[in-house]
Every structure is written in C-alpha cells, then in structure tokens.
KOLNUTOR-341227 format. One record per residue: x, z, y of N, C-alpha, C in turn. Coordinates in steps of 0.02 Angstrom, whole numbers, plus 50000, padded with zeros to 5 digits. Example, Ala and Ser with C-alpha at 12.3 -4.5 7.8 and 13.67 -1.06 7.14 Angstrom:
2
506605039049716506155039049775506605039049835506425035449888506845035749947506455039450002
***
This chain:
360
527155199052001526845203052054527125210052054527195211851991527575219852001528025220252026528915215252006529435215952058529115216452107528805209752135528835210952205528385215952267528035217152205527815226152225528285230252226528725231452194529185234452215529655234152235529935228152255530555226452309529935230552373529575230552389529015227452467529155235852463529045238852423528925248152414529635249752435530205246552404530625251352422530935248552494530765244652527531035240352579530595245052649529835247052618529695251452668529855258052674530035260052582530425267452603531065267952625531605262352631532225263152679531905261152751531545257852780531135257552843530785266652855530885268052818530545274752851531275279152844531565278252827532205282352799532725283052864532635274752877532875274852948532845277353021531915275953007531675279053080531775284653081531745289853002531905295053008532655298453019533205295153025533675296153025533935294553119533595290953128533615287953215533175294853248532515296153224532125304153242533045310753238532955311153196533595314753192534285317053244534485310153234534975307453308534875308753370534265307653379533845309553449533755316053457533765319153395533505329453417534225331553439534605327453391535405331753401535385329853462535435324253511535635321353564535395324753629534685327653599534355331653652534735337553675534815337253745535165344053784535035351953778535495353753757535205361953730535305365553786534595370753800534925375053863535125380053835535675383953851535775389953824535615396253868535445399553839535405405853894535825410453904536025414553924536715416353976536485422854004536985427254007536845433054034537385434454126537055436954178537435435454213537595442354244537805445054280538035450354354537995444354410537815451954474538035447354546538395449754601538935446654585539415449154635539235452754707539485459054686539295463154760539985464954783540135463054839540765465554885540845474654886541325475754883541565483454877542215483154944541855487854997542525489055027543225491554996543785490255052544305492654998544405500555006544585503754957544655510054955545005513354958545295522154946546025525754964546125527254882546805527454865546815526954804547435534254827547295540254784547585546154791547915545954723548815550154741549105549854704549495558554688549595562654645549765568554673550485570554651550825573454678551385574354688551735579654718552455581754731552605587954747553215585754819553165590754867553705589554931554625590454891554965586454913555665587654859555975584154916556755588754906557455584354966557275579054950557595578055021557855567255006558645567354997558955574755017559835575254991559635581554962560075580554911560165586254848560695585054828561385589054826561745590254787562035592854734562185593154684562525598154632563385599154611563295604854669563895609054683564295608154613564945606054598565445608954535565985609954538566135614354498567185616654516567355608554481567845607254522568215603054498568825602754456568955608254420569355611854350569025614954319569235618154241569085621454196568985627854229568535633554212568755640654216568135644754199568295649554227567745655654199567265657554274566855657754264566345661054324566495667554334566785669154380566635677954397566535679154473566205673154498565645675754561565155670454573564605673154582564225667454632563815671454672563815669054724563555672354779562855673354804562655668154780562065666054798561285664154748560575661754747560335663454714559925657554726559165654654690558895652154702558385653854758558285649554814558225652354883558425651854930559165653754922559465658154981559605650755045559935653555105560105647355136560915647955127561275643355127561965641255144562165638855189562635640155211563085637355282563575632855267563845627455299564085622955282564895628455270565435624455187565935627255191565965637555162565235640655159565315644155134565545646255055565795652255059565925652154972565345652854922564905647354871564535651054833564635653054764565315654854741565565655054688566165653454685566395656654616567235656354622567335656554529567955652654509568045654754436568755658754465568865659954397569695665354401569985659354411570475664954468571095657754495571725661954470571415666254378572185666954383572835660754342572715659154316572795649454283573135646854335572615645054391572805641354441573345645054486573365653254483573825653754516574585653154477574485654554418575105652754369575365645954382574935641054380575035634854393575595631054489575095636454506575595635954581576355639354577576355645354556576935649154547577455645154516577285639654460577755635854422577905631654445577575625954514577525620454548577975623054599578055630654637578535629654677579165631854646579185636454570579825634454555580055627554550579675623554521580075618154507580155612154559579725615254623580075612954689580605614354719580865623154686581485623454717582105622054682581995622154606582545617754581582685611654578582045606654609582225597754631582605601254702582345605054737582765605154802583505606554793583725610554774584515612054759584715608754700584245603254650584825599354621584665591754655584305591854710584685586354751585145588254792585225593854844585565596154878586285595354845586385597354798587035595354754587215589054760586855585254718586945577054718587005574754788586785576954838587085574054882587485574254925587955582854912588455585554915589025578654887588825579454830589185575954768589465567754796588775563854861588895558854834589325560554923589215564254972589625562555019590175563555000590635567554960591205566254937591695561054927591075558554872591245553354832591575548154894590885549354943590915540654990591645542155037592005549455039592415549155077593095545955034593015549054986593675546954951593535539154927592985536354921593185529954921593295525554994593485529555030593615528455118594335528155106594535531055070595435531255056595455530355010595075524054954595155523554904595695526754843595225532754842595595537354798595365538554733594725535154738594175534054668594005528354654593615524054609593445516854624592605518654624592425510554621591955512154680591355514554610591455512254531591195515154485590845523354505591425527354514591475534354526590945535454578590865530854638590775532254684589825530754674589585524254631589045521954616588695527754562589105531854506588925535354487588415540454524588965542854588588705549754619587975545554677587955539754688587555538154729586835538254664586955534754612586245533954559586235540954567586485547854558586135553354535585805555754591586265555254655585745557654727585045554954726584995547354706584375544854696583955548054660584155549754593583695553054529583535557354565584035562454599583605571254609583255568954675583245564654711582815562954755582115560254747582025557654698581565555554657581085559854651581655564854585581255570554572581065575754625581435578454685581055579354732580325579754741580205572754772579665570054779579415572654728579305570554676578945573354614578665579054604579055584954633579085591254612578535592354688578785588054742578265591054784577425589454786577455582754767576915580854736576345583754693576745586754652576355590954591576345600254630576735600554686576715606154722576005607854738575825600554780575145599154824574695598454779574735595954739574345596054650574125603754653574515606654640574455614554622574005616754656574215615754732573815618954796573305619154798573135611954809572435608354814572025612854748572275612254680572015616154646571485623254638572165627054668572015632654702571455634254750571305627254791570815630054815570125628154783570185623654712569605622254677569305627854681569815635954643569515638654630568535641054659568645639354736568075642254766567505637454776567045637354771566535631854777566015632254839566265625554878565855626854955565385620854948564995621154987564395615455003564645611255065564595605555058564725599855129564215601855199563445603255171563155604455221562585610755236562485613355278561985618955254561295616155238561185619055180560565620355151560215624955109559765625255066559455629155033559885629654949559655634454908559875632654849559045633154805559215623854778558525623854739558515624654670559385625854639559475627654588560075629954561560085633854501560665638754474560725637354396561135632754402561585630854309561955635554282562385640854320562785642354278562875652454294563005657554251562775663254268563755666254278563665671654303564325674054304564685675054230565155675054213565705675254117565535669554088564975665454123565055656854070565945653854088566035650054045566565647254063566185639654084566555635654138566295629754144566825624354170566515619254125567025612054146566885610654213567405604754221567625600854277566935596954267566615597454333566055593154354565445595154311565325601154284564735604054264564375605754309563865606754337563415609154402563385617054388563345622054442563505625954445562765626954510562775627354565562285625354599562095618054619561465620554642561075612554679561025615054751561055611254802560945612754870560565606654909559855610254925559665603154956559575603255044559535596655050559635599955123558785597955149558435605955182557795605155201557525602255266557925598655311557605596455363557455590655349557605585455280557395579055274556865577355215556395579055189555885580355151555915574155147555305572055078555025566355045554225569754989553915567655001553225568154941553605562854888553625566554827553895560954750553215562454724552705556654715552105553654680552455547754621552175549154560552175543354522551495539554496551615533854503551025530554519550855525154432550315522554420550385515754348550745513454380551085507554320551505502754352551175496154370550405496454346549965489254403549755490154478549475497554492549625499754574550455499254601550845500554567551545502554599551715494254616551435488954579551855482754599551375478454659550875484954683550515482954761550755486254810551455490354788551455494354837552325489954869552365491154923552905489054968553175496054993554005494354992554265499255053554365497155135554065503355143553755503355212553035505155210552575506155172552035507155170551915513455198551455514855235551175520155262550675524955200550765530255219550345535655162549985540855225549645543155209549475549755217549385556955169550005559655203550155566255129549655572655159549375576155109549045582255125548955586955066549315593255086549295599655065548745599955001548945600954950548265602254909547975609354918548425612954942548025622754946547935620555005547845615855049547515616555134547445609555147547025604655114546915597255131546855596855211546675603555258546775600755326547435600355357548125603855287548835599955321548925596255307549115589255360549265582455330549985581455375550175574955358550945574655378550715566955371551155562055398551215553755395551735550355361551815548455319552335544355279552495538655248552915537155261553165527755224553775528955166553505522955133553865521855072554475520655070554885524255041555675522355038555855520954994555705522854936555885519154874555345520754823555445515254790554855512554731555315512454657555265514154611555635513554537555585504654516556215505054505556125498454462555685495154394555855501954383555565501954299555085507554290554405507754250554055512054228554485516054176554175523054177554315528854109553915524254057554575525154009554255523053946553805526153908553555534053913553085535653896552485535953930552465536053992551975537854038551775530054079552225526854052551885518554100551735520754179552285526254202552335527254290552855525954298552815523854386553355523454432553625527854481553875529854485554025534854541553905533254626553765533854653553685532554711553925537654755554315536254813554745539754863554555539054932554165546354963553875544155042554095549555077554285546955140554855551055199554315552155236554315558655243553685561755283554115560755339553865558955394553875559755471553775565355526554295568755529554015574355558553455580055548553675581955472552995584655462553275591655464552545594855458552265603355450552935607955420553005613855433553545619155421553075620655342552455617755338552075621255287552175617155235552715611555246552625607155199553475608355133553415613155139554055617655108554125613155019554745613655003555155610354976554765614054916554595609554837554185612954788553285611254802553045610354867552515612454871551865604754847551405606254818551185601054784550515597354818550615589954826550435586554889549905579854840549365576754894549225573754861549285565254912549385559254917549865553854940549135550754935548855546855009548275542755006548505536955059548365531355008548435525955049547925519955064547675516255088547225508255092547575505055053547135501155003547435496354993547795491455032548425487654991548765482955043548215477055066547845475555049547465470855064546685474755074546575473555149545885475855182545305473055166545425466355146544695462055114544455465055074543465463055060543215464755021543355462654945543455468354906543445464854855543005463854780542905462254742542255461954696542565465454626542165467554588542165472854525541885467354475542135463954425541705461654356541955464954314541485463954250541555466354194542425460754140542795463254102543115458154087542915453154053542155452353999542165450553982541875443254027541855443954074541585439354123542305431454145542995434954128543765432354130543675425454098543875422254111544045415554102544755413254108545215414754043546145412654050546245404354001546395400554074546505394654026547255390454057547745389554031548285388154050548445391054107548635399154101548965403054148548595403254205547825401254210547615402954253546775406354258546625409354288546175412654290545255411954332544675410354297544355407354298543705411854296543075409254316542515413754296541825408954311541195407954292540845405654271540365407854327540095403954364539645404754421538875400854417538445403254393537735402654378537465399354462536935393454447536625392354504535695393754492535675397954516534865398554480534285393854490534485388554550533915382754579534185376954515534735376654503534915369054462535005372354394534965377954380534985381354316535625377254267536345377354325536705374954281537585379854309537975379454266538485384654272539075379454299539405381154352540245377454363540855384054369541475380854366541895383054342542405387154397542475392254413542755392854487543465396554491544025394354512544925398354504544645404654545545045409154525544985416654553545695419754539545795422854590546325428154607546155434254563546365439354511546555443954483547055448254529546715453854566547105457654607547195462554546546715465254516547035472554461546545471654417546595472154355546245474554296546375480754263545975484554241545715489254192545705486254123545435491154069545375490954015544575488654004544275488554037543365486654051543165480454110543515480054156543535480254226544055475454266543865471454315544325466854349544325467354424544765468854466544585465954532544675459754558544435454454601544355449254602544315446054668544785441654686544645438954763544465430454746544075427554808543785421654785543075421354791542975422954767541725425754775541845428054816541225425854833540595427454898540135431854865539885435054906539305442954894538815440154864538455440354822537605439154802537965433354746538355429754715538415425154678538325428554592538035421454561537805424754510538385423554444538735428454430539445428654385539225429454299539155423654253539205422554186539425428954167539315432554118539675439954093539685439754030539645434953976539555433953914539755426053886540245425253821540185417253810540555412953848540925415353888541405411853942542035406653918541985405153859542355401053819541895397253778541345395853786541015391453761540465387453794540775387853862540295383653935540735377353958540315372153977540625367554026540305366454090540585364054126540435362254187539855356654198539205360154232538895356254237538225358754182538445363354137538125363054082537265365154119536825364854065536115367654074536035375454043535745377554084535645387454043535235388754081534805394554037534195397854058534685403354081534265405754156534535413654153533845417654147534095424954127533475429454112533295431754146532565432954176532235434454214531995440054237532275441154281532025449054325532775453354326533415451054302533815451654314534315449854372534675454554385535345452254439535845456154436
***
C-alpha cells in the first residue's frame, strides 16, 4: 500500500506541474499592450528662410603687368572710377627699353647680312649663266641667302617681342569700372601676373549669400529671391540664382550662393550688406516631428501612426524634406494624426498600445 501511495502522490504532483506549466504558456501568450507616447501632426505653412550676405561684381578683374619690374606709378586708388584703356600704373620701362634698343640692333644687322647674301647669291646665279663657277659655288651662295633670311625673320620677330613688351610696361583695364582693390604700392617690385589692381565692373551686381549645405541642395538656379538692404529693409531689389557651389566650406559646412539682382536700386552699391529671402521650393504644408519619432529601415524612411478608436499602431513611408539635430520636416501626414515619438524600433504593425490620456 505505501508504493502505491506513492506512485498515486507523485503522478498527481506531475498532473499539477503540468497544468501549471500550460497556466504559464497562456500568460506568456497573452497580448501585451504597451503604452506609447505620441505628438499630432499639425501642418505648418511653408516659410521664408533669410540668408545674409553682401552686394559684390558679377565681373571683377585683377589687373597685372605681364613682365617683371618695379612699380613707380599707380594712378589710381580704392574707389576711384576707370575708363576703359586708361593708364592705372606703370613699372620702369627702363629694361624694357634696353631690351627694344637691342631688338632693333639686331634687326638691322639680319637686314644687311641678308642684303649681302643676296647680293652674293645674284652673282653667283649670273656666272653660273656662263658657267664660270659650278653649280657647288653657286648652291653655297643660295644656302646662305636662306640662313640670313631666316634670321631676318627672327630678328623681326623678337623686334615685335620687344615692342609688344614695351607696352607691358603700362597697365590698362579692358572695361570701365570701379577699383575694388589695391595689391601692390609704388617701389614694390612685382612679377608677371601678380595682381596689382582689381576692377569691377558696377552696372552688373549679384547678392553672394552662403547658405548650409542641406538648404543649398533645395535650392535651384533660377530661383527667385527677394534681396533687401539691411540699414533700410524698405530697399528691396528682385533676384534669381545663378550659381550655387558645388561643394560646401570645409569648415563652415556652407555653400555659396550667387543672385543677379534685376535691375536694382543705385543704393544697392558694391560692399553693401544684404539679407536674400526666399519660399520654400515646395509650397505644401509641411509637418515638424521630433527625430526621435524616425523610423530608417532599408534606406527608407518610416514613422509610426497611432489610431486612438482601435488602440493599435501601423507603419507609414514618409518623405524627409530636411532634418535638424532635434527635428524633421516631413511630407506624407495629414493634420490632426497621431505620430508614435518614442520606441519606434520596437513596434509592429497592427500591434495593441495604450495611449496616455489627456494628451495630443
């Protein structure tokens, strides 16, 4: 009777061992709601995003002697205006005039030692007319007429060399304009192609704004701006984009941006510091979340949309127009929707969640 008292004992404590292990199974199995923190998407018109910047040529040159020499004039100053072809500086042309003086001697000794040689070779060609020489003699005097003919050329060549030189000495501008800058002072000495002045020309203006480089890659050329005076926001001027930088500053993570004012203000003087307002390229409304609200799953971009009647979350693709360091803009939602902001990598579709109450 005792075995089988105790087979019967332990047969009901694995019978309870079980049910309790099946109890178990069933708690895990039971659906957990989780609770969830949400935002609700409110539409934000789009806005003017101001950029500030200074009026600068759209042609600028930098004037340089095109030889070595010494500065001993410049005429002109930061300021002044220039006329097309005027003189604004000069180095010593005494070099260059040495240089000419030696170019036409040695133009006039190619001239009279061809003049010889070809003295030399009509001779030659007569007497081999009465073959009185052979024709050796005669090929001689013809190769040397060639050489000093040669050299000729040569000598005149390096003549016009000289010349042209000569008139390096003086330094003119192609077109009239202003001078917006001065490199070099009178007794510097200065190389070939050192800048010496800058000349810009003021009837064709531009506002230069540099912009981040996540606004700059919304911006298109051709885009319309509106530029305005910062000492007089009631001068404004109208302008489109002409050029955009390829590449951001490596320290500053900007782009440069380039806008051709249109007929603008006499007040909008070259130097003067402007501030560049544009619409966004895209007029739709667009929505503000928090990032931590982002959802990135195989290159694409996602966010978690709460239904408060079925108290359950689905999964929705979204457009990423710009992010911040806090902050996303977002196309895709509708106004009043209720946006997951927490945990966004540990939801599925369909799932069950409490949201908290008295919140939106």
């Amino acid at each position: 009777m005792t075995v089988k008292r105790k087979i019967l004992s332990a047969a009901m404590v694995a019978s309870l061992l079980t049910l309790a292990a099946c109890g178990e199974k069933q708690d895990e199995a039971a659906e957990v709601i989780r609770p969830v923190l949400f935002v609700t998407a409110q539409a934000e018109p789009s806005q003017q995003i101001g950029f500030a910047g200074s009026v600068e040529p759209q042609y600028s040159t930098d004037l340089a002697f095109r030889v070595l020499g010494r500065l001993i004039q410049r005429n002109v100053d930061i300021g002044d205006i220039v006329e097309k072809g005027q003189v604004v500086a000069m180095i010593d042309p005494a070099q260059l005039d040495l240089n000419l003086q030696a170019a036409k001697a040695d133009m006039a000794s190619a001239e009279a030692q061809y003049v010889n040689a070809q003295a030399t070779e009509d001779r030659q060609s007569r007497l081999l007319a009465t073959r009185s020489i052979s024709q050796a003699i005669y090929d001689n005097a013809k190769q040397a007429r060639d050489t000093t003919a040669a050299g000729l050329e040569k000598a005149k060549a390096a003549l016009r060399k000289a010349e042209d030189e000569r008139g390096f000495a003086q330094l003119q501008p192609d077109f009239t304009g202003v001078v917006s800058a001065v490199n070099a002072e009178v007794g510097q000495v200065v190389s070939a192609g050192q800048s010496v002045v800058t000349v810009a020309r003021p009837d064709v203006r531009e506002a230069v704004v540099d912009v981040p480089d996540s606004i700059a890659e919304e911006i298109n050329t051709g885009d319309e701006f509106m530029i305005f005076l910062q000492a007089d926001p009631t001068v404004q001027a109208q302008g489109h984009v002409r050029e955009i930088a390829p590449q951001a500053d490596s320290a500053t993570r900007l782009r440069r941006v380039k806008i051709t004012l249109d007929e603008a203000p006499e007040a909008f003087r070259l130097g003067t510091t402007i501030t560049a307002l544009r619409s966004n390229g895209n007029h739709q409304e667009q929505i503000s979340l928090p990032l931590s609200a982002l959802l990135e799953q195989d290159g694409k971009t996602y966010v978690w949309i709460a239904d408060a009647q079925s108290q359950t979350v689905r999964r929705q693709p979204v457009e990423v127009v710009r992010r911040t360091e806090q902050n996303f803009i977002v196309e895709g939602l509708e106004d009043g929707q209720l946006i997951v902001s927490a945990g966004v990598n540990s939801l599925q579709d369909g799932q069950k969640v409490k949201l908290p109450q008295g919140e939106k």
